[in-house]
C-alpha angles and dihedrals in degrees: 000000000000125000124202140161110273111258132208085257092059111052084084094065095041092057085064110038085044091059086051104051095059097034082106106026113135089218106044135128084193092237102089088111088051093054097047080057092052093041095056087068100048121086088243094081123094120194096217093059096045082094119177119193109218124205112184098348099311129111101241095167149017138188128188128194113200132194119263130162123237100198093305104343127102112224142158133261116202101219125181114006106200127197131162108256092234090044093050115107092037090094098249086130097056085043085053095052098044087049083060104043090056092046082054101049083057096052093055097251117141105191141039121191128209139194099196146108119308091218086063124031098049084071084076100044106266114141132191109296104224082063086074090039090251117148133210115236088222130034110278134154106269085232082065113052110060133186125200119201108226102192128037089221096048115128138249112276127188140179141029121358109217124201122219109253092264087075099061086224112135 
């Protein structure tokens, strides 16, 4: 497996492989490739993060980490994680997420925050949120909404997080 920054000749593709991914997701609104597409032309995305896993030549997942602020901070969303349905349980997606965190790392951010399933994305470190005193902009259960520190220094934040526009989040 082989993972690379998204490129313009891709998005194509991850539109794709993005709907069907979550064709099936028991916690979907159907519109996460929608919203990969929105968020390319915000200034929240960032290039580097728009990250595709690749198997034989052909694009199986992508993850994206977006820009969001946390009081004054500027921090990172993941926000969607996409894997192939027949390509899921193989651990691209953790892959995917570690390939991130270290990009990342590189690029000075300290915190990546996550609205996903507490039975998955604790395998790659996120914790509840509110443990950070991090807060969700929209009611949510704590197990849900997950925060992973990025770098050991990073320093305390504390508040609301807010979502760029794309998100439909007020």
């Amino acid at each position: 497996m082989e993972i690379r920054q998204e490129r313009a000749d891709d998005y194509h593709t991850v539109f794709q492989v993005v709907t069907e991914a979550f064709s099936h997701a028991e916690h979907s609104d159907g519109n996460e490739q929608e919203l990969v597409k929105a968020l390319r032309d915000t200034p929240s995305f960032i290039p580097e993060l728009s990250l595709v896993a690749m198997e034989d030549g052909k694009i199986v997942g992508h993850i994206l980490f977006t820009k969001i602020t946390i009081e004054e901070a500027i921090e990172l969303a993941l926000a969607p994680l996409s894997v192939l349905p027949a390509y899921q349980r193989r651990g691209i997606g953790l892959a995917l997420i570690r390939e991130g965190h270290r990009i990342a790392r590189q690029l000075g951010y300290d915190y990546s925050i996550v609205l996903g399933s507490p039975a998955y994305y604790p395998r790659a470190g996120y914790l509840p949120a509110s443990l950070y005193g991090i807060e969700a902009p929209l009611e949510v259960r704590d197990e849900n909404y997950m925060a992973f520190k990025l770098q050991d220094d990073a320093p305390q934040v504390k508040g609301m997080v807010k979502y760029d526009p794309a998100f439909g989040i007020d």
